[in-house]
N, C-alpha and C positions, 0 to 999 in steps of 0.2 A: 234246284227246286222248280219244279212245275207252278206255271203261273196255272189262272183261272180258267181262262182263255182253252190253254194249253190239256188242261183235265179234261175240258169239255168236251172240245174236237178229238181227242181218243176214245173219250167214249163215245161219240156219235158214230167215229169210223169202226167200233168193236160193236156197236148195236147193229149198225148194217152188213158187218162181216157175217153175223148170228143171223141176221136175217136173209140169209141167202141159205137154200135149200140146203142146194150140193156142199155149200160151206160146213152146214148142220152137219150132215151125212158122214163128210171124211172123219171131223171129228170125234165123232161116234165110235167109226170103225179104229180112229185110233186109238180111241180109251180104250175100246174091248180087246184089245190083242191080246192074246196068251202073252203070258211072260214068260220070256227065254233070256237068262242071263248069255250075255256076250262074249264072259270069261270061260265058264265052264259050262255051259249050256243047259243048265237046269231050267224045270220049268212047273215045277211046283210052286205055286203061289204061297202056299204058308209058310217058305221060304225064303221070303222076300218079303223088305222093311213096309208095309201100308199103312195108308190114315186111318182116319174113325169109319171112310165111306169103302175101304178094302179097296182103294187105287193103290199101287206099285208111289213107292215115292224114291226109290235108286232103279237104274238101271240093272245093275245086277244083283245078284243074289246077297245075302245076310255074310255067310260065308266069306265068298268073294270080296265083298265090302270090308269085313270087317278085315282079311287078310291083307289088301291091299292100304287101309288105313295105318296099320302095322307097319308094313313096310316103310311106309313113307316117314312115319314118327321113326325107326330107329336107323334110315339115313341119314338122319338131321346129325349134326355135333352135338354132344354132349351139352356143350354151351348154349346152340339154341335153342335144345329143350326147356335151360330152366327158363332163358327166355321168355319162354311160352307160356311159363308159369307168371309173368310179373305181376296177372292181374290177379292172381292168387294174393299173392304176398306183398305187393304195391312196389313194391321195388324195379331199379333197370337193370337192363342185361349188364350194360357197366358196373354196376355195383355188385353184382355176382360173378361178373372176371373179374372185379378187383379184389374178392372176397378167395376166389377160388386160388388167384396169386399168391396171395398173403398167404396163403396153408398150403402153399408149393402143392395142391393135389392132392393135398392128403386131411384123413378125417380130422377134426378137431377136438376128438377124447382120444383116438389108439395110435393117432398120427400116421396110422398106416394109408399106403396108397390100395383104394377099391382093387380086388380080384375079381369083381361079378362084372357084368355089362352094367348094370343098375349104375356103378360110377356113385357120385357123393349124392346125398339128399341134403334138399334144404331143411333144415334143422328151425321150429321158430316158435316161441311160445303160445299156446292153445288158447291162452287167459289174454294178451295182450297184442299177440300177433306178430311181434317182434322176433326177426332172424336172429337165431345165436350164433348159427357157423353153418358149415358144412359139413356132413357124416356120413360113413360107409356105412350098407343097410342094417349089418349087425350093432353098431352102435345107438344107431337110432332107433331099430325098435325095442334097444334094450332099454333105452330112456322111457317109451313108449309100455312095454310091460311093467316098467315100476311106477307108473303113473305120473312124471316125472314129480314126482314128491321128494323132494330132499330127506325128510326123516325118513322114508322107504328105502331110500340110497345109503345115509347111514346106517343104519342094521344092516343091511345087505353086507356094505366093510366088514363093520362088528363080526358076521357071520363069516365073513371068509377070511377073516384074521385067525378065527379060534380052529 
């Protein structure tokens, strides 16, 4: 934390930075550059992420950005995706490898192991927030299409018994 002291004296020394001419100037010229992404060299601005005043706020392009963001999330393990989730679900990455242990890797309605990249979802009630398990994506959005309502689940049986 910045003492008082410490606030001050930056901003005395960014008031005199500001008030130096050629300091203004460069500035200047660097907000207004055209934008040219670095990646692939676009340079249409409506193509690229801006604030409310139309400054560039990434470096490169929307595109670019977003492909490279990709990347990066489906380098990760599996694991420290959900990880990344805990502040979803309040839970620790330990308790979702000890969760993902317990079901040997496999979903927790068809016990089958995932075929897709997706891997298991955290599975967790809507109403109270509570993890039930793990589930491959076809299980869980079939919880998800029946509302997960047990009397919808029931008839659902009933129906595929007859």
């Amino acid at each position: 934390m910045w003492t008082d002291e410490q606030k001050k004296a930056a901003s005395e020394k960014a008031k005199a930075r500001w008030a130096n001419p050629d300091y203004k100037r460069s500035q200047g010229r660097a907000i207004a550059k055209p934008p040219c992404c670095p990646t692939c060299g676009e340079t249409d601005i409506a193509k690229f992420y801006v604030d409310s005043e139309g400054r560039r706020t990434n470096k490169t392009c929307k595109e670019c950005h977003k492909k490279a963001c990709n990347e990066r999330w489906h380098a990760r393990p599996q694991l420290d995706r959900w990880a990344s989730r805990n502040y979803k679900y309040g839970v620790t990455k330990e308790y979702l490898v000890t969760l993902y242990e317990k079901q040997d890797g496999k979903c927790a309605i068809c016990g089958e192991i995932p075929k897709t990249e997706r891997g298991l979802h955290v599975d967790h009630c809507h109403t109270t927030g509570v993890i039930r398990g793990l589930l491959c994506h076809g299980c869980n959005t079939g919880i998800g299409a029946l509302k997960e309502d047990v009397e919808i689940f029931s008839k659902a049986i009933k129906y595929l018994r007859n």
